[in-house]
N, C-alpha and C positions, 0 to 999 in steps of 0.2 A: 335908127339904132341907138341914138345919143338920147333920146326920149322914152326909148324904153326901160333903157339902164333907170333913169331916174326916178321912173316911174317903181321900178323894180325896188331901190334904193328907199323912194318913200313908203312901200309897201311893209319894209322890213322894219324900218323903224316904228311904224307906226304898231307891228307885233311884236316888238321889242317894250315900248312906251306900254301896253297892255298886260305885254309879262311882268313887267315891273309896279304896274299895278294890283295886279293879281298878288304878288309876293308882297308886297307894303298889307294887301287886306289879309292874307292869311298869318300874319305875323298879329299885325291889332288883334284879329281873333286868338291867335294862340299865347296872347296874352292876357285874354280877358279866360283862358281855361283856368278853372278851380285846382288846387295842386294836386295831383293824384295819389301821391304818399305823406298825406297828414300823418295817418296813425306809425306807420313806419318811422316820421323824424322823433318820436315819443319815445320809442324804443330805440333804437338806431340814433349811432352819428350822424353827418352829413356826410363825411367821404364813404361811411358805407352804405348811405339811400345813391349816393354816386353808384359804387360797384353793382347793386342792385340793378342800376339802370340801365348799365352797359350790360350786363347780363341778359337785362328783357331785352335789347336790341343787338345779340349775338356778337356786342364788342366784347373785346379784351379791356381786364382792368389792369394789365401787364406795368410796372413805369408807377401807376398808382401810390402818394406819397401818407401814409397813414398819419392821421395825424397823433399828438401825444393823446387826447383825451381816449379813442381806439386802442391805444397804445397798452394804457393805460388799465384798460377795462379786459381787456385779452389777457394780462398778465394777471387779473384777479379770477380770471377764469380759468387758466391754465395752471395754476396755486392748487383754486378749490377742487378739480376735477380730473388735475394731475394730465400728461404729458398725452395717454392713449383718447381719453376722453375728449382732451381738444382735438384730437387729429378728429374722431368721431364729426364732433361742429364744422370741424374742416368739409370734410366726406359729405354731410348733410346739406352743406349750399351755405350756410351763416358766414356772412360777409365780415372774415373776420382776418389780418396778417397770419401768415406763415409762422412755424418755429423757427425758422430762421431767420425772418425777419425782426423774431422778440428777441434771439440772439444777438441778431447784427444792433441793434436799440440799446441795448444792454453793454456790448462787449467794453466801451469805454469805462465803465465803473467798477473798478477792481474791487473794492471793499473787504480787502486784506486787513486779518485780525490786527490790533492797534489803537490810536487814536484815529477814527476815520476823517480823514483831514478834508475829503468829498462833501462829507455830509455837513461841515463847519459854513462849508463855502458855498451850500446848500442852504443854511439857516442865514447865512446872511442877508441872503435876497430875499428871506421870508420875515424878517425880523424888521426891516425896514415899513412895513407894513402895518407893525404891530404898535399899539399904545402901550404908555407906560401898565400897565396894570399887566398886559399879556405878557410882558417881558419877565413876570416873575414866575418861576417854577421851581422843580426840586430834580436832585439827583439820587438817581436808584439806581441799584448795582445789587445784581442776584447772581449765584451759578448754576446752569444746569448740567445733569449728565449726559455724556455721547459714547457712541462705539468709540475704544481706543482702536487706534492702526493711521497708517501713512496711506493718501490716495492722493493718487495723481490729477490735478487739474490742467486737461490741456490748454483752459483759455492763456493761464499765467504760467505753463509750462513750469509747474514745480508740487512739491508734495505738501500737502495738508495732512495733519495728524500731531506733528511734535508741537510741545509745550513753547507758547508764545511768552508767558506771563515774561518781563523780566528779572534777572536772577534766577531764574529757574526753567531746569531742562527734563528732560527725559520725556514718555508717549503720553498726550495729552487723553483725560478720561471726563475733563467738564470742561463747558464755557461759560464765562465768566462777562457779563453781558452789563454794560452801563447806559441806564437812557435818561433824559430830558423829557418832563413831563409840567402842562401846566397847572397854576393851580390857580386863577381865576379862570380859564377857558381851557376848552377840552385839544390839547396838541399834546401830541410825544413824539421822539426820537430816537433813534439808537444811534449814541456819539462814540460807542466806544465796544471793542469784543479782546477778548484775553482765551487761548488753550491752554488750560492747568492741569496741573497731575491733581491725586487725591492729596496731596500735601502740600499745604501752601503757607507759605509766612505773611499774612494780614500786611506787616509795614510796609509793604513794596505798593500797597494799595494807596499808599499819602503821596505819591510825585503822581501818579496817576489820577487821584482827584485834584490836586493840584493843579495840574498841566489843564484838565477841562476844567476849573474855578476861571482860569488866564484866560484859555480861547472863548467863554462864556462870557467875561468882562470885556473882550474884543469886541464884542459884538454886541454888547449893552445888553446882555441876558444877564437878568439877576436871580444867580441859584442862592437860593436862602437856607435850602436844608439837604443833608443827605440821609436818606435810608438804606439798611443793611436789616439780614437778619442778625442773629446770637450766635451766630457759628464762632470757629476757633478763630478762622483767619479774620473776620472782622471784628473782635474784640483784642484783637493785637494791630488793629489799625484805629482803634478808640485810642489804646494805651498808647499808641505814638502819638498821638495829633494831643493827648493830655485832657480826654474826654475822661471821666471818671465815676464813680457814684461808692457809695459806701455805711455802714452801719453807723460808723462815728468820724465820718468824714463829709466833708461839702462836697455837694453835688454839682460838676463840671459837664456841659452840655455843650456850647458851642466852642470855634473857634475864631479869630480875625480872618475877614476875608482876606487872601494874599495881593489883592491888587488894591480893592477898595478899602482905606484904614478908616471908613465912617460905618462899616455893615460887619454882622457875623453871618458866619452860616453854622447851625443847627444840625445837631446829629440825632436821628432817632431811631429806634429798630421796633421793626416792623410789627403792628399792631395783632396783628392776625397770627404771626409766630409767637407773639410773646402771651396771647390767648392760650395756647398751645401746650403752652412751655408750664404756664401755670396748672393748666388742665394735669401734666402731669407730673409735675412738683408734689401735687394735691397728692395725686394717686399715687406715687411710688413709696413718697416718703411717708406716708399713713397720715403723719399727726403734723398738724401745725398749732403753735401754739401763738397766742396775742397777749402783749401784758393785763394788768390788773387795770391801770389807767383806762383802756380801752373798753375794757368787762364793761367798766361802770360808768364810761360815758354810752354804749349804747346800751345799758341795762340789759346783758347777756347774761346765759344762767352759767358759766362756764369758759375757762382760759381756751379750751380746746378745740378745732379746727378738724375731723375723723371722715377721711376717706369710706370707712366703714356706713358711716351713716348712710351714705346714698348708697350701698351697696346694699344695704338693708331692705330701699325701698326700692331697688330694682329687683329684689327677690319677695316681697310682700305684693307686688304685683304681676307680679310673673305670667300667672294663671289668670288672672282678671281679664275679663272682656271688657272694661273699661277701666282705664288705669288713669293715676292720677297724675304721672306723668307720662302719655302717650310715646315720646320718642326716646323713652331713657329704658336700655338694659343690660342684660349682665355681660352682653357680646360688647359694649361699651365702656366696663367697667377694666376691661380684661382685651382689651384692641391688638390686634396685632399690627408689622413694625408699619405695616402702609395707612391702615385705619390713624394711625396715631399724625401721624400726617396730614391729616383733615380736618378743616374746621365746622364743617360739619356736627364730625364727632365729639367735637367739646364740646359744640351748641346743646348735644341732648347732657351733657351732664352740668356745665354751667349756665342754667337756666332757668328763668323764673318759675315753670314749673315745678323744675326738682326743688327750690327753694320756698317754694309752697305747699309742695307736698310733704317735705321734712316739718313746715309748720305745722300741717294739719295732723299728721301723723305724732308730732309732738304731742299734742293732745289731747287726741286720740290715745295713742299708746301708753300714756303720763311720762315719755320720754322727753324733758328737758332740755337734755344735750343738743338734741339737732337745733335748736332756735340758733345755736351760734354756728351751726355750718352753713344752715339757709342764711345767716347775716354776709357770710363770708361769700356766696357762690352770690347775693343780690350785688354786691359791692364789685365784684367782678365783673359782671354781665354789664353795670352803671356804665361801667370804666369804658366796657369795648365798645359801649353804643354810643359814647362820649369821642371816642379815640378816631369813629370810623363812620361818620354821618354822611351820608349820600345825598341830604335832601333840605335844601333851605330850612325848615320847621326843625329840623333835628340839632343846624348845624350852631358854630356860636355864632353868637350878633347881640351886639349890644342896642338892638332895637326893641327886643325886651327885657326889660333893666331887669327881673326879677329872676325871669329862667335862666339869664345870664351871671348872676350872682350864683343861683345854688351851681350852675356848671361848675366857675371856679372852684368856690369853694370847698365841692365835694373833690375835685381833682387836688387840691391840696391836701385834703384829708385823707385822700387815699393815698399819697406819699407816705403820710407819716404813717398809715399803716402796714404799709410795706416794708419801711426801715424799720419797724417794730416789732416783724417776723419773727420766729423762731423756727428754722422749719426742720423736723424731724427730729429723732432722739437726740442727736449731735448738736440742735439747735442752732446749723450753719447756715454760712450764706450762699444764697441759689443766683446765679445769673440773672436769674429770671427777676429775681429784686434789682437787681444793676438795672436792667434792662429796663423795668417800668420806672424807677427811678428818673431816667435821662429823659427817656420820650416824653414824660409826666409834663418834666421839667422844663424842656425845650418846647414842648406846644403853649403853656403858662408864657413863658416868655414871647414866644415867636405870635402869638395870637393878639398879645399888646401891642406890642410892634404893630402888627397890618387892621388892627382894627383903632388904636390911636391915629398912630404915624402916618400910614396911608394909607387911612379913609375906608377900608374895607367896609363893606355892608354886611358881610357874612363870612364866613370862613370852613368848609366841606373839610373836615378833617382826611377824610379818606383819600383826599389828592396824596398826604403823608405815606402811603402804608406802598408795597410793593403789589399791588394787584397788578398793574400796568406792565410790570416784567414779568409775574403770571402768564396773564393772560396772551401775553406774547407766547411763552414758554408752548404752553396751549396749543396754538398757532403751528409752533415748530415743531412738535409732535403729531400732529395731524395727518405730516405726511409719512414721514418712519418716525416708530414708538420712539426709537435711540438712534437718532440720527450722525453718522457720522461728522470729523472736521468738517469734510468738503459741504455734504450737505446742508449743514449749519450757517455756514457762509453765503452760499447761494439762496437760500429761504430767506435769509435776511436782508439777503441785499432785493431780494424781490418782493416781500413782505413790504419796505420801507419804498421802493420806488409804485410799486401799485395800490399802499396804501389797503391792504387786503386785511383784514380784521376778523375773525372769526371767535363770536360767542361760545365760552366754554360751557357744555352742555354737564359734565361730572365735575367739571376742577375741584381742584381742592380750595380755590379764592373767589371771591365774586369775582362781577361783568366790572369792571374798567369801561368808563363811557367814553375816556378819551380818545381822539384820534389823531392816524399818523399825520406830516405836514405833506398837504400834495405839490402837486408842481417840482417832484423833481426831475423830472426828463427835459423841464425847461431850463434846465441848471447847468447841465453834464457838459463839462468842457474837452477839448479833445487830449486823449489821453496821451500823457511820453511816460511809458513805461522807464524806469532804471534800473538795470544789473548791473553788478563787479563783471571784471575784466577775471578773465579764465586762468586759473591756474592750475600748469599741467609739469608736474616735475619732468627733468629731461630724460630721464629712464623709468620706463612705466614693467613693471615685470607680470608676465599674465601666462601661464604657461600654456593654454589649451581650453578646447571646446567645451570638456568636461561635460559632455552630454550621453545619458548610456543609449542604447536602442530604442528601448521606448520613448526617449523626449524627441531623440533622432525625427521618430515616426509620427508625432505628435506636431513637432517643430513643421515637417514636411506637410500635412494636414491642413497649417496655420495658413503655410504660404497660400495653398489653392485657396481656401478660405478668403485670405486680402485679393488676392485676385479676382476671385469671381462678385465680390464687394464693389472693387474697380469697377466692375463690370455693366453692372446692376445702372452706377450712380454718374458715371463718367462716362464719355465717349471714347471708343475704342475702333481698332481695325482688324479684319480676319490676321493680318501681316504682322502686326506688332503685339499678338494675343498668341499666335504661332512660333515667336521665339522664345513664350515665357510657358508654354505646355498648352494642355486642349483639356476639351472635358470629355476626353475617351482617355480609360486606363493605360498609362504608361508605365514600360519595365523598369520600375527603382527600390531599390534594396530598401528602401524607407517606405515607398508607398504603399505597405500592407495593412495599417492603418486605414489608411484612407478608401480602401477596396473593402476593406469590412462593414463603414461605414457608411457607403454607399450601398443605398435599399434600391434604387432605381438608375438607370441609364440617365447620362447628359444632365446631371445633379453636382456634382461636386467637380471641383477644377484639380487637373493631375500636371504639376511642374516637372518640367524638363532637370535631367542630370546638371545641366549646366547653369541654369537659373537657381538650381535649390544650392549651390557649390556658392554662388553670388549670395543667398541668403544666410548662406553659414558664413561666409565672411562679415557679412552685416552681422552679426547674432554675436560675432567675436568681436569688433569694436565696443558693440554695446557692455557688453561685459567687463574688457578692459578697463574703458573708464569709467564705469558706474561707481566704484566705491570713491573714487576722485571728485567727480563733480556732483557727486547728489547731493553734498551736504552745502554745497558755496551757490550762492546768490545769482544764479546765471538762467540763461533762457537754457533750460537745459534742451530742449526738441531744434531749436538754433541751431546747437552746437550739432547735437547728433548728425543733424540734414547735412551740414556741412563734411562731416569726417566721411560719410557712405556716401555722398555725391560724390565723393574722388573714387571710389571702387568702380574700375570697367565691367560692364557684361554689353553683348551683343545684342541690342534691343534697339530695335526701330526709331526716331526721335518723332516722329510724325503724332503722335495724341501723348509725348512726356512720361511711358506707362513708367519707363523706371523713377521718374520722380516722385507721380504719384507713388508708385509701389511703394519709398522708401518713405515717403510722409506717413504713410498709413503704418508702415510697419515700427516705427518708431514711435509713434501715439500709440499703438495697441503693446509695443514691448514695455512703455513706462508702465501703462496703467495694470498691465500682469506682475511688474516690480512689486508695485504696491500692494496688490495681495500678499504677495509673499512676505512683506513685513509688517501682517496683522501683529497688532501685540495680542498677549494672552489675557483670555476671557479675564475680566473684573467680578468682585463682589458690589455690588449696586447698594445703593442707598436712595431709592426713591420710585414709587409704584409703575411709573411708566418705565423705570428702564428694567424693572423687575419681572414687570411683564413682558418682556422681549424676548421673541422665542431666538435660542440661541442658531 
């Protein structure tokens, strides 16, 4: 007996010692396997050739921790392709996080209008990276237009819509957007967002570059210049900072930086607007005149400067099947308010053709006069190809001493011809001389600076101009023509964390080659929201429902609606769906609505007398305090949850339905708030919010 055991004993071990050799060789073998999704890690992350794999092997990828670069690349898709389109890639098999997982990744970065004090703390980590030469850039601040009206954000439980800017109140209808751009290497950011009405006072704009000059020198970012367009509110934020220019005055361009007393920083306005500007200075005010001094240093036949002229010769070619200047006509001459908006449209009329064609026509025709308007439209065109160089060969650099001298040179000469204006019958001064005046004068300056001082090789003028807040603008249009507060907020704060860039195909500016900084989801700290403490005077007076029949019935409608939503999304029980009504019609003086509405059997939820009596009490709290707490600083959905959690009704506690019920009903009553305090439609100023079907 005792020798068989043993015997037995050695038999097993011995298939034991076998299995385990067997699995040592099938391991070396399945190590020596080639990988079987080369071409998938090409395309694909790693954690999603992972979910891929559990998929071929009928696991779940449940628990699966995405990483940021997935992250990352889902949120740049979920931008371009919008919210149905990814669920589509969802539905399709692409191994890609949920919307609510790009939610819950998101939810800690508020990015509430302001100084974004996130994205500071963001740039810090990124900045330590960077050499001195990356650390210089410029500041740009543009506004665009939005739907006015107040919407409810449930993430931050409060309303977007009113005017942020400070000092000023009432429904915001633009946002006023400042970013961080480089200008030896291609990075940007958005530091800063403002909601402003159509009226705004420029000077509130100086504590506010200010405040980012400070957190910019925190962090050893050196902004050397700011760009603005010619607007009102930024030429009353020249006149406070003591930026200046003038006929017979000295021309003031920078000012001390506030932290650092060895640097200035440089104002300039934007190259491409002030293209623009001149284009139609030209055109409105007919005549420009140039002194005598000027005639006879370029050897012109004539003082005069005539709109007319190229109007001439967009009507002498009119009918030509070959014209001499191919993209100039009279639809150009005569733009309407959006055309006039584009740079484009200057290009066909300030252009070396037009200004060729006036010469040849000149004499051709024995007309004279034009040799001084083709002077005027080539001296122009000089300027902006000077002002907006994209490309080392174009750009300055004192690596060729000789195309580097005429650059100056001609950019001082074209100062003094601009102070030497005279534009139209009035012979006044045009902004648009202010304008070319500073930036003239600030790029002369700022270009000794970095090509002495620090050693530049070249210098891409175009980093100056505001394409970069374009192109953004672009971007944010993409998805609503006029997108409101809320969506303005959310676009950018997803634009900047996915780094999502989109070429504008019509803009009115060129491509901006810069890009945003990535890595920021490796940043995002955990968030401690702050609100004021609640203030509820001790006598609150509300008199009643103030609801007639129809909302009655409508209100009634809403409930089955959240309920069967519960439904849908939540777990429920026959038991605790049975105290709050069914989806067979029930007798209620309100549910005639809801009976009309229903095309089919076992479609729409019909609430109990007694549950809908629990919702009108909910419906009366909300009401009460709304005019109280909607304007103060508080979690407002908090609050709510709290005051309707103390209301009894009869409902099961077993799946929470009254809690759920009342989260829902509370997030669906703010966000119907907010419709109802749309402001009234605007008059627009700008072709995409013009094109906005109302």
């Amino acid at each position: 007996m005792y020798i068989r055991e043993r015997q037995k004993a050695r038999r097993y071990k011995q298939m034991l010692c076998n299995i385990k050799k067997e699995n040592k060789t099938l391991k070396d073998k399945a190590s020596n396997i080639p990988d079987e999704y080369p071409i998938l890690r090409n395309i694909f992350n790693e954690d999603q050739v992972e979910v891929l794999k559990k998929r071929k092997s009928n696991r779940s990828s449940k628990g699966l921790k995405w990483s940021n670069s997935t992250i990352t690349k889902s949120l740049k898709l979920k931008f371009s392709c919008g919210g149905n389109g990814y669920e589509e890639l969802l539905k399709q098999g692409h191994p890609l996080p949920s919307k609510r997982t790009l939610q819950r990744r998101l939810q800690n970065l508020t990015f509430d209008s302001g100084i974004l004090i996130e994205v500071f703390e963001f740039l810090q980590t990124k900045v330590e990276s960077f050499c001195e030469f990356e650390k210089d850039c410029v500041l740009v601040l543009d506004e665009m237009a939005i739907t006015p009206g107040n919407t409810y954000d449930s993430s931050l439980s409060k309303y977007f819509g009113d005017v942020t800017l400070p000092e000023h109140t009432g429904i915001a209808t633009h946002v006023l957007v400042f970013m961080l751009g480089g200008i030896t290497v291609r990075w940007k950011q958005v530091v800063a967002y403002y909601y402003t009405s159509n009226s705004v006072n420029g000077t509130v704009f100086k504590d506010i570059i200010m405040e980012i000059l400070k957190r910019a020198e925190e962090l050893k970012l050196n902004i050397l210049s700011v760009t603005s367009d010619m607007g009102a509110s930024n030429q009353a934020l020249w006149k406070a900072l003591g930026v200046m220019a003038g006929r017979h005055s000295e021309t003031k361009c920078k000012i001390p930086h506030p932290i650092n007393n060895n640097e200035y920083v440089y104002m300039f306005a934007d190259a491409p607007h002030l293209f623009k500007n001149i284009k139609s200075m030209l055109l409105s005010n007919k005549i420009i005149r140039i002194p005598d001094t000027l005639k006879e240093k370029y050897k012109l036949p004539t003082n005069e400067i005539r709109a007319n002229h190229i109007s001439e010769i967009a009507a002498y070619q009119e009918e030509h099947e070959f014209k001499l200047a191919p993209r100039l006509s009279e639809a150009d001459l005569l733009p309407s308010h959006f055309n006039k908006m584009k740079v484009s449209t200057s290009t066909n009329i300030i252009s070396h053709n037009v200004s060729s064609a006036l010469k040849f026509l000149a004499e051709e025709m024995k007309k004279p006069e034009y040799l001084t308007t083709a002077w005027f439209l080539d001296q122009v065109e000089q300027w902006f190809y000077l002002m907006t160089s994209r490309h080392p060969s174009s750009a300055l650099s004192k690596y060729n001493k000789c195309a580097y001298t005429d650059s100056i040179t001609f950019l001082k000469d074209f100062m003094h011809i601009f102070k030497s204006l005279e534009v139209g019958v009035k012979k006044v001064w045009k902004p648009s001389q202010t304008g070319v005046l500073i930036t003239t004068q600030s790029l002369l300056e700022l270009q000794e600076h970095l090509l002495e001082n620090k050693q530049y090789k070249f210098i891409l003028t175009s980093r100056f101009t505001q394409d970069c807040l374009e192109n953004l603008f672009c971007v944010l249009r993409s998805k609503q023509v006029v997108p409101n507060a809320l969506q303005v907020k959310n676009h950018l704060k997803l634009i900047c964390v996915a780094q999502y860039l989109k070429n504008p195909i019509r803009g009115s500016y060129d491509e901006d080659d810069r890009e945003f900084l990535s890595g920021f989801l490796d940043t995002l700290p955990h968030l401690i929201r702050k609100y004021d403490e609640v203030k509820i005077p001790e006598q609150v007076n509300y008199d009643g429902y103030n609801l007639n029949f129809s909302e009655l019935n409508s209100l009634y409608n809403v409930c089955g609606y959240l309920v069967h939503s519960i439904m849908k999304t939540s777990k429920t029980c026959p038991r605790c769906l049975a105290a709050v009504g069914s989806k067979k019609p029930i007798k209620n003086v309100f549910s005639k609505f809801t009976n009309l509405k229903r095309f089919k059997e076992n479609t729409l939820f019909f609430c109990t007398e007694e549950f809908f009596h629990f919702v009108l009490q909910l419906e009366w709290i909300f009401k009460k305090f709304f005019p109280i707490v909607s304007t103060q600083n508080i979690n407002l959905k908090e609050f709510y949850l709290e005051k309707m959690n103390s209301k009894d009704v009869s409902i099961p506690e077993c799946h929470r339905l009254k809690y759920k019920f009342i989260n829902r009903f509370v997030t669906f009553r703010l966000k119907i708030r907010s419709m109802k305090r749309k402001a009234s439609s605007a008059i627009y100023a700008s072709k995409s919010v013009a094109g906005h079907c109302k």
